[in-house]
C-alpha positions in Angstrom: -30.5 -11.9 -38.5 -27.2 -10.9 -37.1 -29.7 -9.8 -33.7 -31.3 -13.1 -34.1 -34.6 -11.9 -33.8 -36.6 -13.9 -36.1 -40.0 -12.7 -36.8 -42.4 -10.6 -39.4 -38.5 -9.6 -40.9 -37.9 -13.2 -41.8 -40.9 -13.8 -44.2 -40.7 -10.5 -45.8 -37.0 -11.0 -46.5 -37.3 -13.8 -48.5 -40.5 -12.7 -50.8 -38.3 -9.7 -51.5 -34.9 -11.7 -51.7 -37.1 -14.2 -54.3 -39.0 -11.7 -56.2 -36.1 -9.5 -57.1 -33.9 -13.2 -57.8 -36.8 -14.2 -60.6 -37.3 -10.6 -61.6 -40.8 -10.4 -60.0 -39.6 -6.2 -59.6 -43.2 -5.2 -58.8 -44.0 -8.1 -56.1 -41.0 -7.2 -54.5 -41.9 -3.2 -54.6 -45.7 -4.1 -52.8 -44.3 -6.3 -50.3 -41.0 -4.2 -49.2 -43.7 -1.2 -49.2 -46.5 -3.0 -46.9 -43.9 -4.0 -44.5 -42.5 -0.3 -44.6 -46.0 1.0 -44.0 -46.3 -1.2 -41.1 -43.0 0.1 -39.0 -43.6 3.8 -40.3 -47.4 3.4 -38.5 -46.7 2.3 -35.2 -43.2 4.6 -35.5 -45.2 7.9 -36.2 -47.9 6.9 -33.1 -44.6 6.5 -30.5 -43.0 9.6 -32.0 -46.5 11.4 -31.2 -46.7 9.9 -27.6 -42.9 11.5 -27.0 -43.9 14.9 -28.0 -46.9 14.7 -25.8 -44.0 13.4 -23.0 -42.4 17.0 -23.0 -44.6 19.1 -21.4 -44.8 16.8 -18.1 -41.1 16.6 -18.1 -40.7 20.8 -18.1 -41.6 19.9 -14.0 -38.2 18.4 -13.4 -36.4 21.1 -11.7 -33.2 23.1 -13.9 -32.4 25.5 -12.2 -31.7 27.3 -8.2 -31.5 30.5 -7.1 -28.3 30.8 -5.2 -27.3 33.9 -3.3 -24.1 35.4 -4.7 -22.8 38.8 -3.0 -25.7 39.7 -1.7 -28.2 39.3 -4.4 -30.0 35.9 -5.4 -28.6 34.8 -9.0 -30.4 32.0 -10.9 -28.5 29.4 -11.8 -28.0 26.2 -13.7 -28.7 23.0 -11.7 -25.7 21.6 -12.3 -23.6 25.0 -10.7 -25.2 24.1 -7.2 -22.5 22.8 -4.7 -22.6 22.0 -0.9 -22.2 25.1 1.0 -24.7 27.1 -1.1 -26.8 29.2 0.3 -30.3 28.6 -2.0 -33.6 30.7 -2.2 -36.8 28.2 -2.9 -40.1 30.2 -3.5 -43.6 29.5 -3.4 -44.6 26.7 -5.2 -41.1 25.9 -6.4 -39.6 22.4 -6.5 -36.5 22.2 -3.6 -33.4 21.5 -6.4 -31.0 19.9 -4.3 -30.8 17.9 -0.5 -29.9 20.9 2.0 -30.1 21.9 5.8 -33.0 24.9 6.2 -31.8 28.0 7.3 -35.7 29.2 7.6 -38.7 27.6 8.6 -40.4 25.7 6.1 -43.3 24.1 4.8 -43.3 21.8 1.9 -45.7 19.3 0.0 -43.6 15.7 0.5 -46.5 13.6 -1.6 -44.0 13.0 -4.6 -41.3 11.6 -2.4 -42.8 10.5 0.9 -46.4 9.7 -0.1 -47.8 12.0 2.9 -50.5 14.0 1.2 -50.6 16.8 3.8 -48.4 19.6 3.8 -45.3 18.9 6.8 -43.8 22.0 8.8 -40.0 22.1 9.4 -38.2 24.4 11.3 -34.4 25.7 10.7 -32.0 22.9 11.0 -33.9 20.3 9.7 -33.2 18.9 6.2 -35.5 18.6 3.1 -34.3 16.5 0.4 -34.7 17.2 -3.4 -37.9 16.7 -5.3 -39.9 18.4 -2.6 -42.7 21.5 -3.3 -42.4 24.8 -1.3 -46.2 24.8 -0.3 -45.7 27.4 2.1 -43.8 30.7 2.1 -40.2 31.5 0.3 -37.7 30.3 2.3 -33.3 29.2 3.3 -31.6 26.6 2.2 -28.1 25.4 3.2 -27.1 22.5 -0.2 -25.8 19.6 1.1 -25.6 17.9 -2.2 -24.9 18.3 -5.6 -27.9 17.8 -8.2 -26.1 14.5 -9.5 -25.7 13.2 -5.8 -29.9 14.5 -4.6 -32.5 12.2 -3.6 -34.1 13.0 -6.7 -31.4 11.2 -8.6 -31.0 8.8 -7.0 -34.5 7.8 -7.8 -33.9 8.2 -11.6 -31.0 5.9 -11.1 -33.1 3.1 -9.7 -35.6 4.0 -13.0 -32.9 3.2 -15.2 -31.7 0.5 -14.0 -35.4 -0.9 -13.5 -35.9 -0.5 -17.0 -32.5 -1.8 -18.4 -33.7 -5.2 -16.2 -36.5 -5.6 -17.7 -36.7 -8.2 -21.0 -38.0 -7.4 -24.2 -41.8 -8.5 -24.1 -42.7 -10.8 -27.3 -45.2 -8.8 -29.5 -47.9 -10.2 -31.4 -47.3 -10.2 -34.5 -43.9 -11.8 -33.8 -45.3 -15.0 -31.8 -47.9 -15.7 -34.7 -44.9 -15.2 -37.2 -42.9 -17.8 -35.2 -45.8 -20.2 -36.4 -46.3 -19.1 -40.0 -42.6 -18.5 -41.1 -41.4 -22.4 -40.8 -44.8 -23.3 -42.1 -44.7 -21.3 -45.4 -41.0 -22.1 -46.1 -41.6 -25.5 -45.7 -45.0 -25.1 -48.3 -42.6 -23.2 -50.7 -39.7 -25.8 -50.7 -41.7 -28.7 -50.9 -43.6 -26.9 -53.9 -40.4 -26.5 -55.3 -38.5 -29.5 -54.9 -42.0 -31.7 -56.0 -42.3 -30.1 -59.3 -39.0 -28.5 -59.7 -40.5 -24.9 -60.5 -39.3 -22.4 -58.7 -42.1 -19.6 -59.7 -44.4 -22.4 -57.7 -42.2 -21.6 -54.6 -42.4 -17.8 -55.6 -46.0 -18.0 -55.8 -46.7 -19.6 -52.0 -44.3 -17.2 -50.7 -46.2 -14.1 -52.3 -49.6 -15.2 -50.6 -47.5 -16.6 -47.9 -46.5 -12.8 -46.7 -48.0 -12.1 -43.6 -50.0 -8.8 -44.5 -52.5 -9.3 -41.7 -49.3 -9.5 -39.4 -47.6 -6.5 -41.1 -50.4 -4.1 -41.6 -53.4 -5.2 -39.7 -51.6 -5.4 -36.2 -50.3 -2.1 -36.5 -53.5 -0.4 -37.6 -55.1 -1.8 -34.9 -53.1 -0.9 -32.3 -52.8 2.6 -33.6 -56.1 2.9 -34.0 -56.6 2.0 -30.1 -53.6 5.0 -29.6 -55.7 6.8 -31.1 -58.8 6.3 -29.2 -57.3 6.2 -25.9 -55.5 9.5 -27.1 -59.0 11.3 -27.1 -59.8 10.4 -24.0 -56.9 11.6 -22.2 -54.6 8.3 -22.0 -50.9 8.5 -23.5 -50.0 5.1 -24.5 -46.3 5.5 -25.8 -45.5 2.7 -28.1 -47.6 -0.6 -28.9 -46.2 -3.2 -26.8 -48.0 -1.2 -23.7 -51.1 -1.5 -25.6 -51.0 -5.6 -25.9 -49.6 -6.2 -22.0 -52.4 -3.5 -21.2 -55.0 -6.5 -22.7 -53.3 -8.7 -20.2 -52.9 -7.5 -16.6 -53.9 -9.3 -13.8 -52.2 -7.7 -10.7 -52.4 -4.0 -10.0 -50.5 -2.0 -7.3 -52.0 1.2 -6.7 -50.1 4.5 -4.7 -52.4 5.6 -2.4 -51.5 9.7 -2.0 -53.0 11.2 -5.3 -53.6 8.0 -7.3 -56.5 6.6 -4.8 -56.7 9.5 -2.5 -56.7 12.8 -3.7 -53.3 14.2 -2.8 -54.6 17.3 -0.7 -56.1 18.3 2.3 -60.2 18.1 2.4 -62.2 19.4 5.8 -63.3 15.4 6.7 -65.2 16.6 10.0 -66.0 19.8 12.4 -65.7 19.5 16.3 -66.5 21.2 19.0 -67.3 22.4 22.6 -70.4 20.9 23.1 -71.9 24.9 24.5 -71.1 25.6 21.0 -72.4 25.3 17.4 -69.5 23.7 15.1 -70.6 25.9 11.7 -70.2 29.2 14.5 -66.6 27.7 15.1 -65.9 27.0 11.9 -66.6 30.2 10.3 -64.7 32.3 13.0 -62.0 29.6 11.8 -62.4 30.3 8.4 -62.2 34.0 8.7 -59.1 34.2 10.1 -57.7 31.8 8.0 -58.1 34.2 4.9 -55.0 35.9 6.2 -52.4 32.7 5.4 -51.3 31.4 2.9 -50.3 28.1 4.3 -51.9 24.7 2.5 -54.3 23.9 5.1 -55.8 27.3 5.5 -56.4 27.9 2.5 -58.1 24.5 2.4 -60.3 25.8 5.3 -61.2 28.8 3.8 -62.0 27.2 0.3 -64.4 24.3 2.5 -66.0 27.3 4.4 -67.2 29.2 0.8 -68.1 25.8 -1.0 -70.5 25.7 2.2 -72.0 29.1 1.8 -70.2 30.7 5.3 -70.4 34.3 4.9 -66.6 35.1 6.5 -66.1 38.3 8.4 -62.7 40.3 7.6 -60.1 39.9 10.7 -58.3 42.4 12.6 -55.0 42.8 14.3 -53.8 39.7 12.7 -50.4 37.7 13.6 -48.8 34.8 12.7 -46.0 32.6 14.2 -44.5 29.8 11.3 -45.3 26.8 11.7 -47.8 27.1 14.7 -50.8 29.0 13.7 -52.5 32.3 13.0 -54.1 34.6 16.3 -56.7 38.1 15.7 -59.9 39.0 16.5 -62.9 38.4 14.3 -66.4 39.6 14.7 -64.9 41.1 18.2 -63.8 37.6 19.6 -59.8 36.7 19.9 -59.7 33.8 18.1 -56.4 31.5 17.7 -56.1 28.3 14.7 -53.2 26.2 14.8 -51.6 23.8 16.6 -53.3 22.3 20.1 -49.8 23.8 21.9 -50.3 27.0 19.7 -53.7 27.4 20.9 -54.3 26.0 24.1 -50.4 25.6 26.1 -50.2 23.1 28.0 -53.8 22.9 29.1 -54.7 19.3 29.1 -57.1 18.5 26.4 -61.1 18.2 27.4 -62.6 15.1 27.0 -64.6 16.0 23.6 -61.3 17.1 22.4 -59.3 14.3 22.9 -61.2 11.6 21.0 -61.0 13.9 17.7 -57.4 14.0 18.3 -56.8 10.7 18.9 -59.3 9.8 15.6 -57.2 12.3 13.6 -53.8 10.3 15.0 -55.5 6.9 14.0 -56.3 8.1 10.2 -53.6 10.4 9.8 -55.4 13.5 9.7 -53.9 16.7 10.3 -55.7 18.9 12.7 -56.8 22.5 12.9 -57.9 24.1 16.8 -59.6 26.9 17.5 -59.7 28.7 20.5 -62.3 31.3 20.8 -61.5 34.1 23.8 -58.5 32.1 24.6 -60.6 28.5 25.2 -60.3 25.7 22.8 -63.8 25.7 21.2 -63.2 23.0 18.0 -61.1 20.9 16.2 -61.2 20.5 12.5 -59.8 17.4 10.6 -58.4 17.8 7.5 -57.6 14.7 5.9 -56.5 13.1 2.2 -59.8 12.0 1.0 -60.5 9.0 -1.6 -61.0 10.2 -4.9 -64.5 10.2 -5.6 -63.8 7.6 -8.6 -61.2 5.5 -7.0 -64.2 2.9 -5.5 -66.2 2.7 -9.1 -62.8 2.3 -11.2 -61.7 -0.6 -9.1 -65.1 -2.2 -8.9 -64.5 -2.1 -13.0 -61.4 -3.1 -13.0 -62.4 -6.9 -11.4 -64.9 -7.0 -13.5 -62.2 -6.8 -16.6 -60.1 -9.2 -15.4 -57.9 -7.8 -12.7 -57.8 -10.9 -10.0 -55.4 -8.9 -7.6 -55.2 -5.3 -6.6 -52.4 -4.1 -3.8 -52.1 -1.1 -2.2 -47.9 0.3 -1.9 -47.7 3.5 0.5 -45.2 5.5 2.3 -47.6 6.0 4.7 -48.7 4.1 8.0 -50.5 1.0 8.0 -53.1 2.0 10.4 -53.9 5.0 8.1 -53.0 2.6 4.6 -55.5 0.2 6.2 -58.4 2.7 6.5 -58.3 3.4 2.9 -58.0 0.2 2.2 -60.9 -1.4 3.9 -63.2 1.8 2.3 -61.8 0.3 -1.6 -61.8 -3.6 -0.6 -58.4 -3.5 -1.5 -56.7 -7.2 -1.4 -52.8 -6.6 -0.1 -51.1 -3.6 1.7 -47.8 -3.0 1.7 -47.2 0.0 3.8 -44.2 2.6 4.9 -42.7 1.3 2.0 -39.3 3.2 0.0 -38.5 3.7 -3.6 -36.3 0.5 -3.3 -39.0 -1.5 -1.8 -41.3 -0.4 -4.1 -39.4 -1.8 -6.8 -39.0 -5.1 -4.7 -42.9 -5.7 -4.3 -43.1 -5.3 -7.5 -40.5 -7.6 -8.8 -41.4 -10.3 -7.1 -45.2 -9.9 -8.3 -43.7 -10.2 -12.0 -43.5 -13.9 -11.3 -47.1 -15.0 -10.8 -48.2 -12.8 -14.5 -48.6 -9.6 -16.0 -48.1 -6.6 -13.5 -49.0 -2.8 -13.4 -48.2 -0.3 -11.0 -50.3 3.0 -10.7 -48.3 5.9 -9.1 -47.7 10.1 -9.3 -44.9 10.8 -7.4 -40.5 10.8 -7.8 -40.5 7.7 -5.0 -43.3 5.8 -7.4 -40.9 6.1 -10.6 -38.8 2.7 -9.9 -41.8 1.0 -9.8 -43.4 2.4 -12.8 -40.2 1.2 -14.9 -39.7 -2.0 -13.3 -43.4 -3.3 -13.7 -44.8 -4.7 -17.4 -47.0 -1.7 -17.3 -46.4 2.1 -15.5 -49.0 3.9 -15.4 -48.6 7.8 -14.0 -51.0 10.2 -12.8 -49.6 12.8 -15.4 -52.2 15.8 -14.9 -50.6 16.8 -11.1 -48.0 13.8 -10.6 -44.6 14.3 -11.1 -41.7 14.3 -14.4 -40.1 11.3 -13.0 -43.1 9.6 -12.5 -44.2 10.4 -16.3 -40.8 9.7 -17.8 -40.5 6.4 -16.3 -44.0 5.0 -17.4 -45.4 3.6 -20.5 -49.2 4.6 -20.0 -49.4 8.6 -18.9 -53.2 10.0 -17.6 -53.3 13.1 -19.1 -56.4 14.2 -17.2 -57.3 13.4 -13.1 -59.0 10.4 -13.5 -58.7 7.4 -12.4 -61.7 5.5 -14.6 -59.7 6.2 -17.4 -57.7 3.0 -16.9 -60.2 1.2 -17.1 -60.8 2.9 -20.5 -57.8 2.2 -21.5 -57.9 -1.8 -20.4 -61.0 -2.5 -22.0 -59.6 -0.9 -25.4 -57.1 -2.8 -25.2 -58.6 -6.0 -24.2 -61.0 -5.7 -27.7 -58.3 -4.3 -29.6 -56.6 -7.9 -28.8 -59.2 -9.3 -29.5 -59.9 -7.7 -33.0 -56.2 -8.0 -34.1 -56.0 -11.5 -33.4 -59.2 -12.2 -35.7 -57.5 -10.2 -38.2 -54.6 -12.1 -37.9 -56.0 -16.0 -37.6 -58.7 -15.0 -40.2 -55.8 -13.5 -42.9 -53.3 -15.9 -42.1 -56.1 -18.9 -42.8 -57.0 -17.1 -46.1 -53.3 -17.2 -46.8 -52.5 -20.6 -46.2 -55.2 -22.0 -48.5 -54.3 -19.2 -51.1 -50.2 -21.3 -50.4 -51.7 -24.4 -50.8 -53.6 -23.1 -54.3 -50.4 -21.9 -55.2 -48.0 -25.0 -54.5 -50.5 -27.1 -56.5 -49.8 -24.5 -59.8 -53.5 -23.1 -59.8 -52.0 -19.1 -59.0 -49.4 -17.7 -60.6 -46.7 -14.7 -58.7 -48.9 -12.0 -60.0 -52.8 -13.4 -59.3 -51.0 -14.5 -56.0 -50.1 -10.7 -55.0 -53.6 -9.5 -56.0 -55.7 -11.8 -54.1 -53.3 -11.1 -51.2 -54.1 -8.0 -51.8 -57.9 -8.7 -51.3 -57.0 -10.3 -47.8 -55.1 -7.2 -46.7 -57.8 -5.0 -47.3 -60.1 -7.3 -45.8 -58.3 -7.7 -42.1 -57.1 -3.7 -42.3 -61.2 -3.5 -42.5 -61.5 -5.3 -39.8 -58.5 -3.7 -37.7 -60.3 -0.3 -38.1 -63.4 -1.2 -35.9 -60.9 -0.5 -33.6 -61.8 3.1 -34.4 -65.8 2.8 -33.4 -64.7 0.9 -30.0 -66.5 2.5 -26.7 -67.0 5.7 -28.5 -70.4 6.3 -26.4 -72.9 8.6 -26.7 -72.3 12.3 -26.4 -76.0 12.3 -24.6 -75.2 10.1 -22.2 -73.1 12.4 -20.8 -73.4 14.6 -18.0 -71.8 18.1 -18.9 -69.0 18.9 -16.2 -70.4 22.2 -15.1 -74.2 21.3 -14.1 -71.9 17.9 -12.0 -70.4 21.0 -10.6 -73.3 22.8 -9.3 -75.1 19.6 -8.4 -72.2 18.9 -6.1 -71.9 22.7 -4.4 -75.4 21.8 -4.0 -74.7 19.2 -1.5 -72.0 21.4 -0.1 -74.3 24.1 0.7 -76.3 21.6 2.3 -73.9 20.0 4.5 -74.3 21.9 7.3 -77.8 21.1 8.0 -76.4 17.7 8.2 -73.7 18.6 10.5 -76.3 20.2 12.5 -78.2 16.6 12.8 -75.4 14.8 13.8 -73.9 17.2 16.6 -77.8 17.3 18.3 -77.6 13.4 18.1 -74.4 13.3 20.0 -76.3 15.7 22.8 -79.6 14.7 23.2 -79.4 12.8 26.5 -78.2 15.1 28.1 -79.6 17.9 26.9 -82.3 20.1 29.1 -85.9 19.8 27.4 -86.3 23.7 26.5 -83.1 23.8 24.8 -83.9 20.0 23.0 -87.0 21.0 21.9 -85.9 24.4 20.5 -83.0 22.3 18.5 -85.3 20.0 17.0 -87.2 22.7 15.8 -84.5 24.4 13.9 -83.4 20.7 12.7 -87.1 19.8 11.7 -87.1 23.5 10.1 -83.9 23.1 8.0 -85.1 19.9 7.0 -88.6 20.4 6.0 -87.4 24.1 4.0 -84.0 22.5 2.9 -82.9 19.1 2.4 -86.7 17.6 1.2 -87.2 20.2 -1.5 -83.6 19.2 -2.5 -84.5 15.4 -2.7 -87.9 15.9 -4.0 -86.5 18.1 -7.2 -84.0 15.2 -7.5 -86.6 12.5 -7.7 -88.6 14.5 -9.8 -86.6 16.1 -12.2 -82.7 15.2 -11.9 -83.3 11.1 -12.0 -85.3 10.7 -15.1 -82.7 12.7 -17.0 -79.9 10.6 -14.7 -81.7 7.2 -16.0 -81.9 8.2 -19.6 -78.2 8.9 -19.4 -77.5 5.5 -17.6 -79.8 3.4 -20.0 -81.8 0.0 -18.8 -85.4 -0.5 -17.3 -85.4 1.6 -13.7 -81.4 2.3 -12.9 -82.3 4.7 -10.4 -84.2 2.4 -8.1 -82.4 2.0 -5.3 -80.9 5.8 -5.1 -84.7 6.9 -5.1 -85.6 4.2 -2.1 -83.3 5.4 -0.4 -85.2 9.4 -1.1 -88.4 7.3 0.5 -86.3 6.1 3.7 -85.1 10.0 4.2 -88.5 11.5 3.6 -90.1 9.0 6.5 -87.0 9.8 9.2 -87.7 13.5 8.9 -91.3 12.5 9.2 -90.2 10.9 12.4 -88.4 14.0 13.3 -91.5 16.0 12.3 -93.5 13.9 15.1 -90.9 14.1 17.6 -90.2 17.6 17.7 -93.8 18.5 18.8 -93.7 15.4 22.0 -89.6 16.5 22.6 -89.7 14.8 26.3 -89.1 16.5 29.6 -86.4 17.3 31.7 -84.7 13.7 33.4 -86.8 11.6 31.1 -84.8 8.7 29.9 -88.0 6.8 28.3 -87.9 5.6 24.9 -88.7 8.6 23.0 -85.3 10.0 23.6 -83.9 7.2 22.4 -85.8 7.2 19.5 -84.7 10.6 18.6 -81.2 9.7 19.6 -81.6 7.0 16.3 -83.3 8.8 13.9 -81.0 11.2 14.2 -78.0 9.4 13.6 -79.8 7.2 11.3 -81.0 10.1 9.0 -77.0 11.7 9.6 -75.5 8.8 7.8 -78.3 8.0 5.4 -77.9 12.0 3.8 -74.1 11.5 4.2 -74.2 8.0 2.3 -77.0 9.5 -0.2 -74.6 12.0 -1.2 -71.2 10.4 -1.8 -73.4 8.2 -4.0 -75.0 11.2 -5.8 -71.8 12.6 -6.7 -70.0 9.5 -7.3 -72.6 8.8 -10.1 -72.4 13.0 -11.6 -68.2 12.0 -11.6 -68.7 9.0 -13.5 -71.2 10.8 -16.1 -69.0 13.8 -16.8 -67.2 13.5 -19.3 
């Protein structure tokens, strides 16, 4: 009262207040001890969901290693001041802004959004919050830890949260309703007959059980079941705005994309076979540890290269790697590392200019001191992010936006591939927090992020949700809703739960609170007396906590629907292993007009080859053996229709192939047969490519 905050208190107040006044000692004991039970429910769930808080927020960085006479000392965070000379190893978080004294290269996606790693030679600065993803290396503090980059950004998350109102739960706004209407029952009760046990009577059935207990088990119960599946939900008013978003803003470094470099395509000199580059590539590559090479190397096993051991190795930071492998000098790096000032060849320069466009980053290779290939390593879309936002419209979301550090040519690649509505590119911290602000206006708003520059955001909107399994402690600290494991369907989960959970509280409520206003009515007219008044209310409790604890059995599924994660693993290294075959088939596509007939036809054959021995026992096993079991699993009449048309469509363009590779046309003919070849090809390239993605797309969403 002295808050004025009316609501569930109000009601249970006065049934205690009147109970004790006509010595109704009992009444007064069940109601105070309902209402109890209530608080202490949804008290122990948020108490559970801070615990669960602590291990993501052991990231934050505590302490530096300072050098101090010679020797590196670790220290408290707070000890740091300008002028100090800091160590930051391997994988460690940078602890304050400085000035490198070393080269450098760190992981900015927390901060920046860019999901590569970015080289930085001595002199230039590095602010706090930043991952060593490179070597151990200098830095000169420029800052203190309470003046850093990093927080600043928790400033801006306190103050975002400290802005934001109070949302109105529930149980409150139905209490609003029912307070005034069973006063005014009891009084009238009262003042017509002049008995004030009639007034006690209506006030008994008139306390709101379904409001104290049934709202609370039932959002504890959806907690609860969210909790199994990976989704920290920290108190209950997340859970009832989850049940009514309608706007989503989405990070696009590790929330839609997944935050680290993937081999996205394989150049090369057109003399040359690109899986030959790559694997002298790949070999040398075993000798760094820098983030990109080891992403090379790690691409060139889950292909099934056989890498050669390197000799006479070298490296120069920040520009690339140089030895000789199977007997060839070969150089990786940078184009200036590898190739000078040579100007770029025309096959070349397209993949560089691609890689510019979609902010790739880019690995050359020179082979006996010629550039033979360019590899493009780029951020790739999770393999979930296109399913869980096609379920996300179909729950309700009517606007989905896109807010990233990064370019808007490269933001609007990603999102044209998800169909996403709005982009807001090269955006800060403090715009972040703007975008999202405004949005507030038009309804109920979540933002979706992982990294320290997403953390504003996360507090200002109704909902945060971080990317808790890799993101980062501010990220976690400042949301409500926390994914504990790397998926992104699980917010859809975790929307739907809530969505019936909303729905099943609400029945509990309008069905209890109906009960109890004709059990008021009863008792106004002198029909129930204090005592048959608190056991029939008893009645109605247990019949809406009933009902509240179907939350329970919500979208539990069926353990043999599910795919287990390791065969979705082997299924997928499958494809890997396959990928170069497909490779294969695109590079002879982009060379068949101009290639000379005995080479041509020899190509085809090895194409036709790897086809007939490798990719169609691979899709004939899948139609034959994987797709029932996938259907069974997936439920309805034929749910792998289209996925084995489009085996028939790849089984007749190899048959195409087949034909063509024993008529492979002369030397200067430019009939149609060439042409036809030239399509197939390419047509059967993107089909297998296409096939795939869907293939593993459908193994991800399956796993459990």
């Amino acid at each position: 009262m002295w808050q004025k905050k009316f609501g569930l208190d109000l009601i249970a107040l006065v049934s205690i207040v009147g109970a004790v006044a006509l010595q109704e000692a009992l009444t007064a004991a069940v109601i105070a001890l309902m209402f109890a039970s209530g608080r202490a429910l949804e008290d122990y769930a948020e108490k559970r969901a801070q615990d669960e808080m602590s291990a993501l927020l052991s990231r934050a960085p505590k302490l530096a290693n300072r050098y101090e006479h010679g020797s590196v000392v670790q220290v408290a965070l707070a000890a740091v001041q300008p002028g100090d000379r800091l160590l930051v190893r391997p994988g460690e978080t940078v602890p304050v802004d400085g000035t490198l004294l070393t080269g450098a290269t760190v992981d900015e996606s927390s901060l920046t959004g860019e999901a590569l790693p970015v080289t930085y030679g001595p002199g230039n600065t590095v602010g706090s919050g930043v991952v060593n993803a490179g070597n151990a290396f200098d830095l000169l503090a420029t800052t203190t830890a309470e003046d850093s980059s990093f927080a600043g950004i928790i400033r801006l998350v306190r103050a975002a949260q400290e802005s934001r109102a109070p949302a109105a739960r529930l149980a409150d706004r139905y209490a609003l309703l029912f307070v005034p209407l069973a006063l005014g029952i009891a009084a009238i009760a009262w003042l017509a007959t002049g008995d004030p046990n009639r007034a006690l009577a209506v006030v008994v059935v008139a306390t709101p059980c379904p409001l104290i207990l049934a709202v609370p088990v039932a959002i504890v119960s959806a907690m609860s079941r969210c909790a199994q599946r990976g989704i920290l939900i920290k108190h209950g008013g997340a859970l009832e705005k989850l049940a009514q978003v309608n706007t989503i803003f989405f990070d696009k470094t590790g929330t839609l994309t997944g935050g680290k470099a993937r081999l996205a395509a394989i150049a090369a000199d057109p003399l040359l076979q690109p899986e030959h580059v790559f694997r002298l590539a790949a070999s040398l590559e075993q000798m760094s540890g820098h983030a990109i090479a080891q992403a090379v190397v790690g691409a060139a096993l889950e292909r099934g290269a056989v890498l050669s051991l390197p000799e006479e190795v070298s490296e120069e930071a920040g520009a690339g790697l140089s030895g000789f492998v199977d007997g060839a000098l070969v150089r990786v790096g940078t184009y200036r590392y590898v190739s000078g000032d040579a100007e770029k060849p025309g096959w070349a320069a397209s993949v560089l200019e691609r890689a510019r466009y979609e902010g790739a980053a880019v690995v050359c290779v020179a082979i006996g001191g010629r550039l033979s290939g360019v590899l493009l390593m780029a951020d790739e879309i999770r393999l979930d992010s296109p399913r869980a936002l096609r379920l996300l419209r179909a729950s309700g979301v009517t606007r989905i936006a896109m807010l990233t550090g990064d370019r808007s040519d490269v933001a609007a690649t990603i999102a044209a591939s998800l169909g996403i509505d709005t982009i807001l590119p090269e955006q800060t911290p403090a715009s972040k927090l703007a975008a999202i602000s405004a949005a507030r206006i038009d309804g109920v708003t979540m933002m979706v992020g992982d990294g320290i520059n997403d953390a504003p955001a996360l507090a200002a909107a109704d909902i945060g949700v971080a990317m808790g399994a890799r993101g980062a402690a501010a990220a976690a600290e400042s949301a409500q809703v926390v994914l504990l494991v790397d998926r992104l369907d699980r917010l859809v989960f975790a929307i739907r739960i809530a969505q019936r959970t909303r729905s099943i509280a609400l029945q509990s409520v309008i069905g209890g609170m109906g009960l109890s206003i004709i059990a008021m009515i009863v008792a106004a007219f002198g029909y129930l007396p204090p005592v048959a008044g608190a056991l029939l209310q008893e009645l109605i409790d247990v019949a809406v906590i009933l009902n509240a604890l179907r939350v329970l059995r919500l979208d539990t599924g069926d353990a043999g629907r599910q795919m287990p994660p390791r065969e979705a693993s082997r299924l997928k290294e499958e494809h890997q292993r396959l990928m170069p075959v497909i490779d294969h088939v695109g590079w002879l596509a982009d060379r068949v007009d101009g290639m000379p007939a005995e080479v041509l036809r020899s190509e085809i054959s090895q194409v036709n080859a790897a086809l007939r021995d490798r990719i169609l026992p691979h899709e004939s096993n899948d139609d034959a053996a994987l797709y029932p079991q996938l259907a069974r699993m997936l439920g309805g009449e034929d749910p792998m229709a289209s996925m084995s048309s489009t085996h028939r469509a790849i089984f007749h363009l190899s048959r195409v192939i087949e034909r063509l590779a024993s008529a492979t046309p002369q030397d200067g003919e430019a009939g149609e047969s060439r042409r036809e070849l030239r399509r197939t090809l390419y047509a059967l390239d993107s089909i297998l490519r296409l096939h795939f993605a869907q293939e593993e797309e459908l193994y991800h969403a399956l796993t459990s």
